[in-house]
C-alpha positions in Angstrom: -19.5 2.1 -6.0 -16.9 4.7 -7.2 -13.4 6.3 -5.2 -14.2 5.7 -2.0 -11.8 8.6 -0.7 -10.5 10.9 -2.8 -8.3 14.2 -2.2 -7.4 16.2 -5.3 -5.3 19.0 -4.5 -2.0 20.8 -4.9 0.0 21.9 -1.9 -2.4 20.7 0.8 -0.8 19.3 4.0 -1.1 17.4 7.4 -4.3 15.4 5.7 -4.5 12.2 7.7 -7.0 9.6 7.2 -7.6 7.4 9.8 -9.6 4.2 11.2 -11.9 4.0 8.3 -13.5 0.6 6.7 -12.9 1.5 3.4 -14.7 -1.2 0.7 -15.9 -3.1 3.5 -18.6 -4.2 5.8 -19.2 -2.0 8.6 -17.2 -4.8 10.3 -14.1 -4.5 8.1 -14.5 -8.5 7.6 -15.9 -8.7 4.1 -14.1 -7.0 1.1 -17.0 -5.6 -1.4 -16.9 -6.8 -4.8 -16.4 -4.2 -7.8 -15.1 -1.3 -5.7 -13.3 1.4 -6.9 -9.9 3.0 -5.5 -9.7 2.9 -1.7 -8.0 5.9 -1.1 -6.3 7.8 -4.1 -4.8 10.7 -3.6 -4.6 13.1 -6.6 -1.6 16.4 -7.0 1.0 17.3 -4.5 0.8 16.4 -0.6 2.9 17.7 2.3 2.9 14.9 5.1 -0.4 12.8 4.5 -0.7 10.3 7.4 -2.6 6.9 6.5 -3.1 4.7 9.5 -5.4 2.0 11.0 -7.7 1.7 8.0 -9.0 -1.6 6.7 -9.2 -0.8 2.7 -10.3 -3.3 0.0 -10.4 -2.3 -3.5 -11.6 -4.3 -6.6 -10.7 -2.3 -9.8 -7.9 -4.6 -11.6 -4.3 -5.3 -11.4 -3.0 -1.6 -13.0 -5.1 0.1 -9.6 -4.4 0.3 -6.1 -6.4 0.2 -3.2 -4.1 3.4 -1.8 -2.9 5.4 -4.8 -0.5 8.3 -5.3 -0.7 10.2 -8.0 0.1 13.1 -10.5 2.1 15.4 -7.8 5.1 15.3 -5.7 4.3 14.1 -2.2 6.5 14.4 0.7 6.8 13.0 4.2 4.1 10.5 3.8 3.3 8.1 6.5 1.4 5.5 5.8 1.3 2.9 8.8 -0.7 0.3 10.4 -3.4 -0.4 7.7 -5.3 -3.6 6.3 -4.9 -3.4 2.9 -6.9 -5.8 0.6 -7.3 -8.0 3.9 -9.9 -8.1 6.4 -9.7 -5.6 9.7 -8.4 -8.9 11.9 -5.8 -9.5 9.3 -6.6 -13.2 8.9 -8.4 -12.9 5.6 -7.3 -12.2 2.2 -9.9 -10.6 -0.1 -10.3 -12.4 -3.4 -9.1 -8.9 -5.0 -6.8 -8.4 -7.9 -5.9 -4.9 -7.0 -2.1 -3.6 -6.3 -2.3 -2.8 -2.4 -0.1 0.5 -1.9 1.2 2.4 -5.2 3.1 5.7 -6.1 3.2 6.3 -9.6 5.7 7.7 -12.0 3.9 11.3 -12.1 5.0 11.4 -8.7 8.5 12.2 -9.9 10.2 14.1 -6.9 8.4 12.7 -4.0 10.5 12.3 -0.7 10.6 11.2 2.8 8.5 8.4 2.9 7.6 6.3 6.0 5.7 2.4 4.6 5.7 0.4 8.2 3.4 -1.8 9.8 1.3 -2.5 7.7 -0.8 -6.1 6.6 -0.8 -6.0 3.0 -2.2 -8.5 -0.1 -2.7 -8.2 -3.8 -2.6 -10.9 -6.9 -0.4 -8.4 -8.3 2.6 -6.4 -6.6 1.4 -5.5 -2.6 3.7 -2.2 -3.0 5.0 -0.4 -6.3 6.7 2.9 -6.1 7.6 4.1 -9.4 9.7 7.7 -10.5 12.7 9.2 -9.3 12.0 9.5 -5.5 13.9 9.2 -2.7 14.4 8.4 0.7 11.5 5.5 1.2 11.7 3.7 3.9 9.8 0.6 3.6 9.3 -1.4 7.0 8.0 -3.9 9.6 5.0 -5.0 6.9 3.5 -8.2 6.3 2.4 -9.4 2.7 1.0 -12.1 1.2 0.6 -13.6 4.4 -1.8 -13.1 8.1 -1.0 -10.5 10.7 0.6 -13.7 12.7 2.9 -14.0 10.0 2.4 -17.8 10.1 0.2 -18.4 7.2 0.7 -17.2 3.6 -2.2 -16.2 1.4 -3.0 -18.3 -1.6 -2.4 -16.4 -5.3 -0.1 -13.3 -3.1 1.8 -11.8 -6.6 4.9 -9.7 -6.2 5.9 -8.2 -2.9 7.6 -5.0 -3.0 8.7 -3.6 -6.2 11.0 0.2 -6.4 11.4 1.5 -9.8 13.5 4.8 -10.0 14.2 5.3 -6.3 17.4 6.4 -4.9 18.5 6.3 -1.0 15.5 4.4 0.0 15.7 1.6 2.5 13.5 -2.0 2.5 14.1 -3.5 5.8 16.4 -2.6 8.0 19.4 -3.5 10.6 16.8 -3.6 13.6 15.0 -6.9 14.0 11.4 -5.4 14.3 12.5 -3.5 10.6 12.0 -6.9 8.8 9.4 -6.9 6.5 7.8 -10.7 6.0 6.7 -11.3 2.3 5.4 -14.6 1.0 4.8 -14.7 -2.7 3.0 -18.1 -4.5 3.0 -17.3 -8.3 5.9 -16.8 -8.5 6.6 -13.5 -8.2 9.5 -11.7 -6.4 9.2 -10.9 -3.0 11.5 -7.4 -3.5 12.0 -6.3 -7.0 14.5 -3.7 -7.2 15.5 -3.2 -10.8 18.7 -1.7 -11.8 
């Protein structure tokens, strides 16, 4: 197994990737063991759309099943998925991968929409990192099932922003909260100073 997706470009836009069973069964139930990158997407982007995938990804704690990098993206969206959980969203997958992440060499990247979706990792379910601005991070689930009643065992940090300014987590709506459950002790938001 390798990148399961990967686009490498510079300048491409309106890419969308949706309802694929990305390091999975064909029934999105059972997360494959030793796969690479989910999705990585590699140079600058102009409003990529990620939705209704189920992606598991088994490459270590410094990867991420959906990784940014090396370019500026800009109005991503990036909604609805499964991320390191199984297409029902009852199941974690023993996986120590980061779920969503945005490097540092994505310094300049704007306009980012992170909602909706059902996210786990052993080590932090979303890290952007760099001087963007303008994420809003929203209405997601981590560390726990798409019921949001029951938390996942070994869930690491939540949501951790490094270097971004005007960026919202949350929100004043009630459907804007995002639920996090951490049990090693790691922080649910992280937003250093």
């Amino acid at each position: 197994p390798g990148i399961n997706f990967a686009f490498v470009s510079r300048g491409s836009s309106g890419v969308v990737v949706r309802g694929n069973m990305i390091g999975t069964d064909a029934s999105g139930m059972v997360g494959f063991a030793s796969t690479d990158k989910g999705i990585s997407f590699v140079g600058s982007f102009i409003a990529p759309l990620i939705e209704d995938n189920t992606i598991s990804s088994d490459v270590g704690s410094g990867n991420a099943a959906l990784d940014f990098i090396n370019g500026q993206v800009s109005s991503a969206t990036i909604r609805n998925n499964n991320i390191n959980v199984s297409a029902d969203g009852t199941t974690a997958f023993n996986v120590t991968s980061r779920g969503i992440q945005s490097s540092d060499t994505n310094a300049g990247s704007s306009d980012w929409l992170i909602t909706g979706n059902t996210i786990f990792s052993k080590a932090i379910s979303i890290l952007t990192e760099g001087t963007s601005v303008n994420y809003t991070i929203t209405n997601n689930t981590i560390g726990m099932d798409s019921t949001r009643t029951n938390c996942f065992a070994d869930q690491g940090r939540g949501i951790l922003l490094s270097g971004q300014k005007d960026s919202v987590v949350g929100g004043t709506g009630t459907s804007d909260a995002n639920f996090v459950c951490t049990d090693t002790g790691g922080k649910g938001i992280e937003i250093p100073g």
